[in-house]
mmCIF file of the N, C-alpha and C atoms, coordinates in Angstrom:
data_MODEL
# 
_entry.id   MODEL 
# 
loop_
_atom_site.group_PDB 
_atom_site.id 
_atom_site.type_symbol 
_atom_site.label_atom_id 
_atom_site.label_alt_id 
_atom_site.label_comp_id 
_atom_site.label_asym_id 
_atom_site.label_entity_id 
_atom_site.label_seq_id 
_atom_site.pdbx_PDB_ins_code 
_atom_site.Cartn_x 
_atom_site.Cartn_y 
_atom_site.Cartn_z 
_atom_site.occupancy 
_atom_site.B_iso_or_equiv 
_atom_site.pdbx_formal_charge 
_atom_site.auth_seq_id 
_atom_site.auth_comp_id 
_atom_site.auth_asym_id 
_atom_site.auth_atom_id 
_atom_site.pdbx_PDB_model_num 
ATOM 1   N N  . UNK A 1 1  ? 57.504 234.578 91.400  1.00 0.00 ? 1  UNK A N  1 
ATOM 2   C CA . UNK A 1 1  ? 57.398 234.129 92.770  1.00 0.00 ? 1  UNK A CA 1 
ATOM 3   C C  . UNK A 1 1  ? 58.014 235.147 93.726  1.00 0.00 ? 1  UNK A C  1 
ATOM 4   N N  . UNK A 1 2  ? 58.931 235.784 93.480  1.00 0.00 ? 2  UNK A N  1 
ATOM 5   C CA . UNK A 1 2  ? 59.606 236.735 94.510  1.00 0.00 ? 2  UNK A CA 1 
ATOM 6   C C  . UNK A 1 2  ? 58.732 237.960 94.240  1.00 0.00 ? 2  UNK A C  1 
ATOM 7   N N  . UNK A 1 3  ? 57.890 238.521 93.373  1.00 0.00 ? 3  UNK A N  1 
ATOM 8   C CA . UNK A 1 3  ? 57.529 239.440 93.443  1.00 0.00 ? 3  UNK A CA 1 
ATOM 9   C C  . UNK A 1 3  ? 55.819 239.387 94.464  1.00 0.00 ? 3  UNK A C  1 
ATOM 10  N N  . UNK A 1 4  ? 55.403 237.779 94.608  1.00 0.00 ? 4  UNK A N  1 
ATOM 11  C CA . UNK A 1 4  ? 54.545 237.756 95.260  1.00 0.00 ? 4  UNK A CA 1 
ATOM 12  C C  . UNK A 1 4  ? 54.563 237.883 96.890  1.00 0.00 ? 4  UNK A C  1 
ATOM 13  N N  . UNK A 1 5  ? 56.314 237.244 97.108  1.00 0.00 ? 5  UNK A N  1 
ATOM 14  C CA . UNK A 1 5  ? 57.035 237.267 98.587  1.00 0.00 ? 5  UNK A CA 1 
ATOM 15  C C  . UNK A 1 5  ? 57.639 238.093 98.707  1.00 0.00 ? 5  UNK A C  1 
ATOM 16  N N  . UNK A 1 6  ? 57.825 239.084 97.900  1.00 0.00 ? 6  UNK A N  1 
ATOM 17  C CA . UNK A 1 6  ? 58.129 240.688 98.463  1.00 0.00 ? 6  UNK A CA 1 
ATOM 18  C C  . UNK A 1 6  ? 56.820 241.350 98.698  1.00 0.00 ? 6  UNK A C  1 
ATOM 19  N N  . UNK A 1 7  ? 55.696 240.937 98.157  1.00 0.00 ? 7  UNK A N  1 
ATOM 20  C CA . UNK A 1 7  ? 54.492 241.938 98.629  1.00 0.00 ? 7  UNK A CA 1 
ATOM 21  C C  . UNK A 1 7  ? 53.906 240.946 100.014 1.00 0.00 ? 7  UNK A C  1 
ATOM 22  N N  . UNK A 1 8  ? 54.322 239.784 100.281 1.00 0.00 ? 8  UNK A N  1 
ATOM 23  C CA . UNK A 1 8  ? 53.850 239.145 101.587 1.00 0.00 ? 8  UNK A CA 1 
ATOM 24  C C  . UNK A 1 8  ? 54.952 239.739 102.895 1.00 0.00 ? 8  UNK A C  1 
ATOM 25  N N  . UNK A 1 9  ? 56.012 240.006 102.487 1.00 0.00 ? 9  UNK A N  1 
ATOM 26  C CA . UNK A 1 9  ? 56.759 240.621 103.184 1.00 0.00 ? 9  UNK A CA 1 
ATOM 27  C C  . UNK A 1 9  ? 56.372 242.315 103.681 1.00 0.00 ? 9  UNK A C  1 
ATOM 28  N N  . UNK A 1 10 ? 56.056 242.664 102.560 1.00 0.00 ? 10 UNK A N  1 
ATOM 29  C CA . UNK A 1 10 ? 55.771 244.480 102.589 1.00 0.00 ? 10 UNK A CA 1 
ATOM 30  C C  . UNK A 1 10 ? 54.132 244.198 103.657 1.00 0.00 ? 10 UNK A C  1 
ATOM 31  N N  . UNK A 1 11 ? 53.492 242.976 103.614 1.00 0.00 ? 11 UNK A N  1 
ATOM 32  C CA . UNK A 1 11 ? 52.077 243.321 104.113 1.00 0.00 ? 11 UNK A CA 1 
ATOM 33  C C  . UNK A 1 11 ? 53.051 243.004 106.032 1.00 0.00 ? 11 UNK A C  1 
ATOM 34  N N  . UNK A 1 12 ? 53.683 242.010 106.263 1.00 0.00 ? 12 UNK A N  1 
ATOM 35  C CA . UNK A 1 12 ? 54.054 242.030 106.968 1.00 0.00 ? 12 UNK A CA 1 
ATOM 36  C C  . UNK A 1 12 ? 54.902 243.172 107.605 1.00 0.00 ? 12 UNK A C  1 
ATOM 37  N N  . UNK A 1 13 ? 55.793 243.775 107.395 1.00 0.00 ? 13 UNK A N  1 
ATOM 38  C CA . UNK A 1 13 ? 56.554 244.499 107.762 1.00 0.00 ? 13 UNK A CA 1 
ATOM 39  C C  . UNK A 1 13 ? 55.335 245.976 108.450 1.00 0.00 ? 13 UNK A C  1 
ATOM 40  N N  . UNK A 1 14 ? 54.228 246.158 107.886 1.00 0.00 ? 14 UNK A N  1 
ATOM 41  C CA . UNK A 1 14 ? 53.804 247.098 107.867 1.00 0.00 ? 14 UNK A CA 1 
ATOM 42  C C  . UNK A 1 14 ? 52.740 246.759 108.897 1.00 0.00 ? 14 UNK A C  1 
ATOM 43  N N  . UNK A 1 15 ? 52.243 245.685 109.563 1.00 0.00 ? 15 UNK A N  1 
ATOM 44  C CA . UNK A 1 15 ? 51.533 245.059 110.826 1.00 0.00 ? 15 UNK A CA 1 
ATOM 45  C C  . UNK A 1 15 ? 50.081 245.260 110.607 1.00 0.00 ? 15 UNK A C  1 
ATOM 46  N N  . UNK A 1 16 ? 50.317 245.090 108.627 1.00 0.00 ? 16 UNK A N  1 
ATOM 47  C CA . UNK A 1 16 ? 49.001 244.869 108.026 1.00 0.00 ? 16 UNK A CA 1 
ATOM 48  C C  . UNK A 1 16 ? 48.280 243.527 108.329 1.00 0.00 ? 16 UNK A C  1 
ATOM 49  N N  . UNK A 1 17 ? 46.693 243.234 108.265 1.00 0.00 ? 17 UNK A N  1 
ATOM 50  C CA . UNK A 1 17 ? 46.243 241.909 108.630 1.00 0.00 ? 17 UNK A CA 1 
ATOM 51  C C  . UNK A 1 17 ? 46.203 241.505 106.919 1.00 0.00 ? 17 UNK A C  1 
ATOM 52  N N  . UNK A 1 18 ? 46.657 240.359 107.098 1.00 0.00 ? 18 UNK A N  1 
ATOM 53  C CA . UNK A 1 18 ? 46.651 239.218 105.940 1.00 0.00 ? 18 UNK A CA 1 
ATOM 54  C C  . UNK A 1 18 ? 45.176 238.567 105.538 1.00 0.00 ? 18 UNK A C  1 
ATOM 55  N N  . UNK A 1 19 ? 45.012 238.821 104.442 1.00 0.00 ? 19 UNK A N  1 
ATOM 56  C CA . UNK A 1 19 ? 43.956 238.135 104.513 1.00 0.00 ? 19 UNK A CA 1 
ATOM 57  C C  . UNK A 1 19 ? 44.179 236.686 103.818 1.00 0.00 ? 19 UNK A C  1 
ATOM 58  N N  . UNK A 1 20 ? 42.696 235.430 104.188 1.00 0.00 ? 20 UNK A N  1 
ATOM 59  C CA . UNK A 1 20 ? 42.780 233.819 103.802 1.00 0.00 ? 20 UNK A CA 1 
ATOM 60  C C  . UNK A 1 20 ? 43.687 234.052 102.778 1.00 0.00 ? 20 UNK A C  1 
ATOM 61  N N  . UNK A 1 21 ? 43.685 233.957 101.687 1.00 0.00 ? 21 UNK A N  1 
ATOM 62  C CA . UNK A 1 21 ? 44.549 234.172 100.553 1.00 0.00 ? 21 UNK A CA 1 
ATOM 63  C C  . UNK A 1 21 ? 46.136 234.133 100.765 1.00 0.00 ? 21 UNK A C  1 
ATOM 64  N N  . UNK A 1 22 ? 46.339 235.471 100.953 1.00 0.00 ? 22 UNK A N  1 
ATOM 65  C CA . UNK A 1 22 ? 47.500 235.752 101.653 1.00 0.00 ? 22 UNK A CA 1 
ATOM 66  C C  . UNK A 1 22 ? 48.282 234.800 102.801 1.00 0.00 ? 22 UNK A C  1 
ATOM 67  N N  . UNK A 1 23 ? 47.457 234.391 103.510 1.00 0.00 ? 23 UNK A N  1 
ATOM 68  C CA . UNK A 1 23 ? 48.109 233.350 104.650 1.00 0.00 ? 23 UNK A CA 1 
ATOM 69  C C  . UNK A 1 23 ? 47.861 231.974 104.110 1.00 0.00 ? 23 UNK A C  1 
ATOM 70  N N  . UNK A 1 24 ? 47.243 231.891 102.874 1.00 0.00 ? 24 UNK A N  1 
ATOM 71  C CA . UNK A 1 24 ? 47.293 230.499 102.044 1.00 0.00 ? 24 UNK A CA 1 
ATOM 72  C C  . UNK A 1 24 ? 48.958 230.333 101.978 1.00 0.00 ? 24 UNK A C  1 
ATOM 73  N N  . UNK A 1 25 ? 49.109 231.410 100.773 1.00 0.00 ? 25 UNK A N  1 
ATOM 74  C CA . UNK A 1 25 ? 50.100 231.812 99.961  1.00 0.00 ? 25 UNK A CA 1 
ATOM 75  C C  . UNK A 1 25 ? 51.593 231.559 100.846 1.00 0.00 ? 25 UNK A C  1 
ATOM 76  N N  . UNK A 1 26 ? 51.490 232.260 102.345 1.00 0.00 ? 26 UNK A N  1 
ATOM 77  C CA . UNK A 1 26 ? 52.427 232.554 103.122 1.00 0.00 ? 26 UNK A CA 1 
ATOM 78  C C  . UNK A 1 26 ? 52.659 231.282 103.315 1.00 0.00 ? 26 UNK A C  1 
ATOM 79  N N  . UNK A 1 27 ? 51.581 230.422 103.855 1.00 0.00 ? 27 UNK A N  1 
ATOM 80  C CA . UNK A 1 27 ? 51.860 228.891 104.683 1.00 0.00 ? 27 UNK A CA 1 
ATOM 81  C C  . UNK A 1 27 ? 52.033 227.876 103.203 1.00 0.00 ? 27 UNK A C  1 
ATOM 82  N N  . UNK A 1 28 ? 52.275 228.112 102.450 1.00 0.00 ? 28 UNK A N  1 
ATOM 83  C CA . UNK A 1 28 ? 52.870 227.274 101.448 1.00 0.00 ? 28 UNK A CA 1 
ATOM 84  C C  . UNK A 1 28 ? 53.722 227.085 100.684 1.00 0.00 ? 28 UNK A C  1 
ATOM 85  N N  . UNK A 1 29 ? 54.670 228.315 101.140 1.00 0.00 ? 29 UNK A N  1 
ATOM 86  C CA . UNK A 1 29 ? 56.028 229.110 101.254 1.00 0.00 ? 29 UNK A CA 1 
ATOM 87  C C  . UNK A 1 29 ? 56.709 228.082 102.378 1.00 0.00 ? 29 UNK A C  1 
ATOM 88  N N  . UNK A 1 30 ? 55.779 227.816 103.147 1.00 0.00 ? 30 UNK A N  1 
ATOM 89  C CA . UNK A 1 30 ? 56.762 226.984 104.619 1.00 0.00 ? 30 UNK A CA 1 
ATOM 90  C C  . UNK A 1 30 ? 56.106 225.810 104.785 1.00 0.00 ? 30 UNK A C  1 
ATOM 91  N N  . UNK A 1 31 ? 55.290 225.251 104.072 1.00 0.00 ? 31 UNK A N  1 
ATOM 92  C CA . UNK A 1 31 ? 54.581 223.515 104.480 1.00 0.00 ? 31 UNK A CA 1 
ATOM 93  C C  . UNK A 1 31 ? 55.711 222.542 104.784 1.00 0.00 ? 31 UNK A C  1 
ATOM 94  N N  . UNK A 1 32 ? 55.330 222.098 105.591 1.00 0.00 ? 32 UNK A N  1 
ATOM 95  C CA . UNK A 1 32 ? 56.351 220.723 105.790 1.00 0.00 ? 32 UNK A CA 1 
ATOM 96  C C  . UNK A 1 32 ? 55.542 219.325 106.021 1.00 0.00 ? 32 UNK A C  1 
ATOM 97  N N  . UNK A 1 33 ? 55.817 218.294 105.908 1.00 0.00 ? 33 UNK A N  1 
ATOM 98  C CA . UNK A 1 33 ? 55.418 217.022 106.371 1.00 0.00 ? 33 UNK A CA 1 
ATOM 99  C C  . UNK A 1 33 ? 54.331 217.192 107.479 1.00 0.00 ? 33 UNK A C  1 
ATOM 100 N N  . UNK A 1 34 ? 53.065 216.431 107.025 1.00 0.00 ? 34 UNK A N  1 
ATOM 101 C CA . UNK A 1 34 ? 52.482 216.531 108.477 1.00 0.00 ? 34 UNK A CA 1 
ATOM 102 C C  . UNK A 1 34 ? 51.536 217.077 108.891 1.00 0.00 ? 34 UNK A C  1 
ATOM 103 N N  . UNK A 1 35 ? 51.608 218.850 108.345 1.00 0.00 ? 35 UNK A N  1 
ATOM 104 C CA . UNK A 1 35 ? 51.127 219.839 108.489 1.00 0.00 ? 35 UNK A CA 1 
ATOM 105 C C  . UNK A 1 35 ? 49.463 219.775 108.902 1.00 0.00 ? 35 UNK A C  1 
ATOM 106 N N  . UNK A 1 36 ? 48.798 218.711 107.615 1.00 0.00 ? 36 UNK A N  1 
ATOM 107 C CA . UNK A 1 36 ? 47.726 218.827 107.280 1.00 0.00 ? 36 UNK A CA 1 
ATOM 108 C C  . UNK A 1 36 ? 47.210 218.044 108.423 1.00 0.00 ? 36 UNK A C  1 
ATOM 109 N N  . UNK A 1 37 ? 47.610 217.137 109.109 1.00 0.00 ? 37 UNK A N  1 
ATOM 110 C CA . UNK A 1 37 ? 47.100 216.649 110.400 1.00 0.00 ? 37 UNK A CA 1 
ATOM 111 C C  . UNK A 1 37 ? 47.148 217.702 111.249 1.00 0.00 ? 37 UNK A C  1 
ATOM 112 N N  . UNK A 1 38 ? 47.928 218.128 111.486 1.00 0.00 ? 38 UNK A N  1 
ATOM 113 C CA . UNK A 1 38 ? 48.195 219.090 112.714 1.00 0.00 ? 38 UNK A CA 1 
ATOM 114 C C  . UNK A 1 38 ? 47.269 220.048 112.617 1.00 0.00 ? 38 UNK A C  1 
ATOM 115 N N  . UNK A 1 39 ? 46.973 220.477 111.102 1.00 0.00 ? 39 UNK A N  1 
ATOM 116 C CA . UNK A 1 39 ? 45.861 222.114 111.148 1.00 0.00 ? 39 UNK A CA 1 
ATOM 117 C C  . UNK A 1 39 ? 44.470 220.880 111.444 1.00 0.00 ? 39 UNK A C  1 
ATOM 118 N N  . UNK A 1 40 ? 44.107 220.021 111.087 1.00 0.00 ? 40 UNK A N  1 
ATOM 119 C CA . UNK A 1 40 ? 43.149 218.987 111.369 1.00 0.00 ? 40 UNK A CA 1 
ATOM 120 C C  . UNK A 1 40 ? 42.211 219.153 112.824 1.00 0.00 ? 40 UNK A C  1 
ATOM 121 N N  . UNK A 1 41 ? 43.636 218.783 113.197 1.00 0.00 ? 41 UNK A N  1 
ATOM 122 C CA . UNK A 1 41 ? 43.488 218.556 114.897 1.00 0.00 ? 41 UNK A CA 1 
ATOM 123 C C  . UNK A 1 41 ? 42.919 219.492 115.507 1.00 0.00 ? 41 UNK A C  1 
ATOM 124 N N  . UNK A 1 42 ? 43.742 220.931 115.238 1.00 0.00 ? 42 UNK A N  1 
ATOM 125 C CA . UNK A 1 42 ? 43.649 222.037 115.932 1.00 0.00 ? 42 UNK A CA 1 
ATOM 126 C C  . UNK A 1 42 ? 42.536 222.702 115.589 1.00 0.00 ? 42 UNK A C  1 
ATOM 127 N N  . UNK A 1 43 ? 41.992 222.534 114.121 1.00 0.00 ? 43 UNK A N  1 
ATOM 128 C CA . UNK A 1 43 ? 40.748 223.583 114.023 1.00 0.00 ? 43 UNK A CA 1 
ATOM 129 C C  . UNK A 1 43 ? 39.655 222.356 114.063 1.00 0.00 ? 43 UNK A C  1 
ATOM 130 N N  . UNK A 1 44 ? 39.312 221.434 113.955 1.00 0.00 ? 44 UNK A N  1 
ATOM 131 C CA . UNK A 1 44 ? 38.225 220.577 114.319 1.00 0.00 ? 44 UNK A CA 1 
ATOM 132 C C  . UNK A 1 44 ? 37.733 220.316 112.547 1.00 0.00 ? 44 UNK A C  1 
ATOM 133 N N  . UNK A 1 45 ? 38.413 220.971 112.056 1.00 0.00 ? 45 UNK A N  1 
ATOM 134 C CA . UNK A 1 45 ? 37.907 220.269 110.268 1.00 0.00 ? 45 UNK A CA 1 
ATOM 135 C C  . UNK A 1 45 ? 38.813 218.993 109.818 1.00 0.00 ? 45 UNK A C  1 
ATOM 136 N N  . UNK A 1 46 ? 37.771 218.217 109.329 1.00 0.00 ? 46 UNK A N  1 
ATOM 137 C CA . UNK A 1 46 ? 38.159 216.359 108.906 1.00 0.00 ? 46 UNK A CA 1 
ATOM 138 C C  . UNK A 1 46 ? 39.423 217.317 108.006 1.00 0.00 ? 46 UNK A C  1 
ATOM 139 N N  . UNK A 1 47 ? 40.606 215.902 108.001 1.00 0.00 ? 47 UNK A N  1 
ATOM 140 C CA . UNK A 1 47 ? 41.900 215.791 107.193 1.00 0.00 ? 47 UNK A CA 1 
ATOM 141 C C  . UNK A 1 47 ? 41.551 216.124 105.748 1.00 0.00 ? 47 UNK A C  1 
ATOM 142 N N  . UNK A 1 48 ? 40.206 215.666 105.244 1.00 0.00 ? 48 UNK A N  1 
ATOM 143 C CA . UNK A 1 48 ? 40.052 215.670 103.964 1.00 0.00 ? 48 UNK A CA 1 
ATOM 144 C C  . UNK A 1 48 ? 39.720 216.786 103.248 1.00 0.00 ? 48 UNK A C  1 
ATOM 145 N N  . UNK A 1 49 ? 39.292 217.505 104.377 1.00 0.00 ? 49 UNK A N  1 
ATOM 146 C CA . UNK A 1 49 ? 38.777 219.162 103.880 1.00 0.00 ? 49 UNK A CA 1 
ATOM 147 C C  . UNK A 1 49 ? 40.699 220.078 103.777 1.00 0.00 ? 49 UNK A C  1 
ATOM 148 N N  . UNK A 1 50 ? 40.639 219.690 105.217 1.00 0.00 ? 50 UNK A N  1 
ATOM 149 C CA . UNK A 1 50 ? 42.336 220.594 104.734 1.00 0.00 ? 50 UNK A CA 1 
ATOM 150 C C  . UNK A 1 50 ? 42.850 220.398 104.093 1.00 0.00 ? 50 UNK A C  1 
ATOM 151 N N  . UNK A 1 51 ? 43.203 218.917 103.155 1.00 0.00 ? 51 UNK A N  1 
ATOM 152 C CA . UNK A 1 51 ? 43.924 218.762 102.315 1.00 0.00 ? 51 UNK A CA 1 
ATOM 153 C C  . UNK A 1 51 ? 42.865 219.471 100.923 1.00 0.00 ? 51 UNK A C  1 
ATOM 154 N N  . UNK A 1 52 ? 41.922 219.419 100.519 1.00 0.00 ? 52 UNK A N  1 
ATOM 155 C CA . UNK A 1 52 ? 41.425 219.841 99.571  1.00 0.00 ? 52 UNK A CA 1 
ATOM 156 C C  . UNK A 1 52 ? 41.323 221.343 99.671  1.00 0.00 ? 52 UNK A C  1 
ATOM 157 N N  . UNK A 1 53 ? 41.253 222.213 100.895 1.00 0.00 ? 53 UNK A N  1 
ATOM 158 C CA . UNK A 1 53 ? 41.755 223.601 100.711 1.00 0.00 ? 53 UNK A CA 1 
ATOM 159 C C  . UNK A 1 53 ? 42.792 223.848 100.636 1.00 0.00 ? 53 UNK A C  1 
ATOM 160 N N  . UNK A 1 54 ? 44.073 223.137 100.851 1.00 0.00 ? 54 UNK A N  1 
ATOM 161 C CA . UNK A 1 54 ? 45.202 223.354 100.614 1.00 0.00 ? 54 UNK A CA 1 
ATOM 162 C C  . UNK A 1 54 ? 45.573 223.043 99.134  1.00 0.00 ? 54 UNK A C  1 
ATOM 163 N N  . UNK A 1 55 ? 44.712 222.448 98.359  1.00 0.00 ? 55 UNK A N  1 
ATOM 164 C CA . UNK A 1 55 ? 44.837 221.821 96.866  1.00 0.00 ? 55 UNK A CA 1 
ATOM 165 C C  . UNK A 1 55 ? 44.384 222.822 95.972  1.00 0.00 ? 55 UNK A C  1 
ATOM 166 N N  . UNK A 1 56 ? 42.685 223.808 96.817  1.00 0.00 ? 56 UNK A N  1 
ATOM 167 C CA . UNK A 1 56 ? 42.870 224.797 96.352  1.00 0.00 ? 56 UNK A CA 1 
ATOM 168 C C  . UNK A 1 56 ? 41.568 224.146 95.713  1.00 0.00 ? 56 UNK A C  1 
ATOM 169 N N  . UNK A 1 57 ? 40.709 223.327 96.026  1.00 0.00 ? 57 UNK A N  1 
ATOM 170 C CA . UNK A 1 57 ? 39.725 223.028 95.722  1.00 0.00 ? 57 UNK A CA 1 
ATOM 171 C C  . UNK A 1 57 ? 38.330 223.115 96.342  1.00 0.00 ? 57 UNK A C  1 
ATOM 172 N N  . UNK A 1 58 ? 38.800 223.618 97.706  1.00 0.00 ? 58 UNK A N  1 
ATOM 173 C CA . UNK A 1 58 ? 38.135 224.549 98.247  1.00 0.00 ? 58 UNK A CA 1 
ATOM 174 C C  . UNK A 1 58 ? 38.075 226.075 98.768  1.00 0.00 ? 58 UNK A C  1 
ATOM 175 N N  . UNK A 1 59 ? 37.427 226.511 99.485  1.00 0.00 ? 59 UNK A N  1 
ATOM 176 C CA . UNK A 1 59 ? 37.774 227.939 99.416  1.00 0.00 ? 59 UNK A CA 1 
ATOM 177 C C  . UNK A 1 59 ? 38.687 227.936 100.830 1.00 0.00 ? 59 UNK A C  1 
ATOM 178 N N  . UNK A 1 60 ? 39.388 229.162 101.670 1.00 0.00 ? 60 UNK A N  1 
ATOM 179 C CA . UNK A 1 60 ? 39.494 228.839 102.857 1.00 0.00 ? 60 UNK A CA 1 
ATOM 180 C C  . UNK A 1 60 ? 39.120 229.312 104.230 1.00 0.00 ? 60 UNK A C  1 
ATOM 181 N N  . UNK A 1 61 ? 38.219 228.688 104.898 1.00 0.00 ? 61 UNK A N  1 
ATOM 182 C CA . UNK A 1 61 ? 37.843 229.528 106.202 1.00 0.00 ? 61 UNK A CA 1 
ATOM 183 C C  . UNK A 1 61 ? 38.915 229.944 107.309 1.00 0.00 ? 61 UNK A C  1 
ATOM 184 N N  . UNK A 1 62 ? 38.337 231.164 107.591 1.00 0.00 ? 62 UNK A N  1 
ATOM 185 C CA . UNK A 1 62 ? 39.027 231.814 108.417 1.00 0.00 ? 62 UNK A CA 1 
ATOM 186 C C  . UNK A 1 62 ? 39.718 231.315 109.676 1.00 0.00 ? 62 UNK A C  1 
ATOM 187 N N  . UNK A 1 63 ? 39.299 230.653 110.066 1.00 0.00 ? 63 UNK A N  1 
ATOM 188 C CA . UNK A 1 63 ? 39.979 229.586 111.642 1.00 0.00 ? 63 UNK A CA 1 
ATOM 189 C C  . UNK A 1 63 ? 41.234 228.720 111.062 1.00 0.00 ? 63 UNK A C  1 
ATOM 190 N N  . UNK A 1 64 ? 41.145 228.469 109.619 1.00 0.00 ? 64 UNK A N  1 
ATOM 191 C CA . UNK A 1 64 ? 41.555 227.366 109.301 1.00 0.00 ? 64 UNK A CA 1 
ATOM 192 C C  . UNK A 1 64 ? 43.331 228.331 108.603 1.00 0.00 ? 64 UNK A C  1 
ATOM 193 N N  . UNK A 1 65 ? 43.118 229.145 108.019 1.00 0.00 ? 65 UNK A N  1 
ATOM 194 C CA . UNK A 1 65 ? 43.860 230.397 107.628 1.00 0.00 ? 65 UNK A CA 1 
ATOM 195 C C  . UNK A 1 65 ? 44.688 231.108 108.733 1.00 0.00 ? 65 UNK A C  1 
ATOM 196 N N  . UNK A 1 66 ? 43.882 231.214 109.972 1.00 0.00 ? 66 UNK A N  1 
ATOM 197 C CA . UNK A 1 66 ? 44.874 231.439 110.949 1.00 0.00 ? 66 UNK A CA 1 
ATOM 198 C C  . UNK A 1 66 ? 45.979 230.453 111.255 1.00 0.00 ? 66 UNK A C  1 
ATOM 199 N N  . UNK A 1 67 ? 45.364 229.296 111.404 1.00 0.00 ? 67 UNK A N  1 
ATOM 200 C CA . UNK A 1 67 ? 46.004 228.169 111.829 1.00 0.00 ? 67 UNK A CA 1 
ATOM 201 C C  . UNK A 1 67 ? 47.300 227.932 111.018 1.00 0.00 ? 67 UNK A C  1 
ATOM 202 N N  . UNK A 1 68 ? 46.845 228.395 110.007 1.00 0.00 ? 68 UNK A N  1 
ATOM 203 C CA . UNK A 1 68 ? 48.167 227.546 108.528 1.00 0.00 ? 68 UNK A CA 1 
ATOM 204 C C  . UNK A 1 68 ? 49.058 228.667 108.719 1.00 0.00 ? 68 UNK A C  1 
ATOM 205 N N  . UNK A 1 69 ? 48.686 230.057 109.081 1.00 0.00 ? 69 UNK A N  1 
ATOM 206 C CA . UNK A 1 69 ? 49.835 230.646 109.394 1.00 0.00 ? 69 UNK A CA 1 
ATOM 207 C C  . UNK A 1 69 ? 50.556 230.608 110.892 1.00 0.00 ? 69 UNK A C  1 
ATOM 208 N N  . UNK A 1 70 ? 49.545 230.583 111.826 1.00 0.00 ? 70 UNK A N  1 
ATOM 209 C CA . UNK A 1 70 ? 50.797 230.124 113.266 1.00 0.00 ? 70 UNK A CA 1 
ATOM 210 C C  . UNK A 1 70 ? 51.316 229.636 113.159 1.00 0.00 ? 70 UNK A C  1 
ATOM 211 N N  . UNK A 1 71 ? 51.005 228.267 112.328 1.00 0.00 ? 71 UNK A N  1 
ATOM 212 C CA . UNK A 1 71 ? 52.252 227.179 112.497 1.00 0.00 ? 71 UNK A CA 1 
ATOM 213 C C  . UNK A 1 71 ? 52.738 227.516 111.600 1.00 0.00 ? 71 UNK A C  1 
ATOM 214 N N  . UNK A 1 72 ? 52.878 227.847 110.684 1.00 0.00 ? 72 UNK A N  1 
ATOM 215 C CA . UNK A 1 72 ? 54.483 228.421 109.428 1.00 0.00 ? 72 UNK A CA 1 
ATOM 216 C C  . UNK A 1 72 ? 55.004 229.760 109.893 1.00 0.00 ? 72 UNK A C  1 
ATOM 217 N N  . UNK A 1 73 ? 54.494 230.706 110.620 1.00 0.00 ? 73 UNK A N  1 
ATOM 218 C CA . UNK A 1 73 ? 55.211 231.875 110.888 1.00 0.00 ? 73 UNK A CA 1 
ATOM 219 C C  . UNK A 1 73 ? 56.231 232.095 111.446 1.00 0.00 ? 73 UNK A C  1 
ATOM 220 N N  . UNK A 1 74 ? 57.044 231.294 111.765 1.00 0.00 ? 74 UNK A N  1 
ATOM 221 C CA . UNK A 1 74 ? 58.409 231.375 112.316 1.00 0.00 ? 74 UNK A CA 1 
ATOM 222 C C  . UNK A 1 74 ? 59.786 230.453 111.448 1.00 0.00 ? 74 UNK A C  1 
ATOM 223 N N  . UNK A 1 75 ? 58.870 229.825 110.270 1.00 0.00 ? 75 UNK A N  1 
ATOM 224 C CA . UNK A 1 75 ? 59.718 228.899 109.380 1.00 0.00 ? 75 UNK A CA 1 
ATOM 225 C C  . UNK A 1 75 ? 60.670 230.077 108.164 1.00 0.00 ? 75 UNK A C  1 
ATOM 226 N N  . UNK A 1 76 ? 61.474 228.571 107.900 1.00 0.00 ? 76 UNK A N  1 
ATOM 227 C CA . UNK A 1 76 ? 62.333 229.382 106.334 1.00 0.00 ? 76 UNK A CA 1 
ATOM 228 C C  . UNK A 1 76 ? 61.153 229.252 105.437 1.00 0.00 ? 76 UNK A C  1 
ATOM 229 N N  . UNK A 1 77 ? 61.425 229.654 104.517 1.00 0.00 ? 77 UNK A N  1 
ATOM 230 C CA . UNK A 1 77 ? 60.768 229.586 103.123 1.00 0.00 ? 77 UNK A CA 1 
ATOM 231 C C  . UNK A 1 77 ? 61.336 228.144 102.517 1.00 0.00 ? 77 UNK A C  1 
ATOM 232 N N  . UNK A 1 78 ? 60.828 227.198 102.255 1.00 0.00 ? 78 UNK A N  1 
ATOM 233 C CA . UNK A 1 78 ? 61.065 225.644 101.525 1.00 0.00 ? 78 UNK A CA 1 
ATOM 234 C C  . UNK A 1 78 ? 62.196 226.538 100.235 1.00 0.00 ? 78 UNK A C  1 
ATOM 235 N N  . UNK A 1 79 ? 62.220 227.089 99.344  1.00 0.00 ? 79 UNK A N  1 
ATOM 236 C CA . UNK A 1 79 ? 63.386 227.526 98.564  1.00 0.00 ? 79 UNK A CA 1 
ATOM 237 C C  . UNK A 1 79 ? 64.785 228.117 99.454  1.00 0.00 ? 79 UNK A C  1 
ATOM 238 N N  . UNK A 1 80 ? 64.317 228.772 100.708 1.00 0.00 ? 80 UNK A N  1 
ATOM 239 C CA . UNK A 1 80 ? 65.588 229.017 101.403 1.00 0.00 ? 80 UNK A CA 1 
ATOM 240 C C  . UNK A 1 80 ? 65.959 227.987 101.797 1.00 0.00 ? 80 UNK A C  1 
ATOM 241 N N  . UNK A 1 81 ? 65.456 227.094 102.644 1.00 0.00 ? 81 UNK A N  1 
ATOM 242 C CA . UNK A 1 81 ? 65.717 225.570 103.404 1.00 0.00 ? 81 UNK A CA 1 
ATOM 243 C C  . UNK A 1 81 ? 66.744 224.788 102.567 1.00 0.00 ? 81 UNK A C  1 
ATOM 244 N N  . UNK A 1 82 ? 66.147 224.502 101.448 1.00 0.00 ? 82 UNK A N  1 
ATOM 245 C CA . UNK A 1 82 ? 66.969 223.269 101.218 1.00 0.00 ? 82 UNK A CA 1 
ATOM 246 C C  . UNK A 1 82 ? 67.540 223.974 99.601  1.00 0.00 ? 82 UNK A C  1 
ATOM 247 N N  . UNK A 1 83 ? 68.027 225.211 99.585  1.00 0.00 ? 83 UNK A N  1 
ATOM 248 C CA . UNK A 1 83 ? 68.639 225.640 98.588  1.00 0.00 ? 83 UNK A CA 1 
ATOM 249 C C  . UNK A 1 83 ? 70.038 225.845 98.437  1.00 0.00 ? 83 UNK A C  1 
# 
């Protein structure tokens, strides 16, 4: 796990673009309560799709990938938080 959040870090530091994947990866490092309504709302895809791309049972579109990272990009990492 740290060797995957040292290379999400190195893409960051370097003001590389992330790709879906990558900003999966990043925003699930920082999910909190809720989340999946909120990306809902904001990108116009039903609750049931975000939760099933977030499960990883679907693939993830690009609007939806931005979204999951605005809202986690300023969070701890869930292992820093409550460690």
């Amino acid at each position: 796990m740290d060797k995957i959040s040292n290379q999400l870090n190195s893409y960051i530091m370097s003001n590389r673009k992330l790709n879906r994947t990558a900003k999966l990866a990043f925003y699930t490092a920082r999910k909190r309560q809720g989340d999946a309504t909120r990306i809902s709302e904001n990108t116009g895809y039903s609750l049931s799709h975000v939760v099933n791309v977030m499960a990883g049972r679907r693939t993830v579109p690009q609007p939806m990938a931005n979204e999951m990272y605005n809202i986690s990009r300023r969070r701890m990492k869930n292992n820093e938080l409550f460690a």
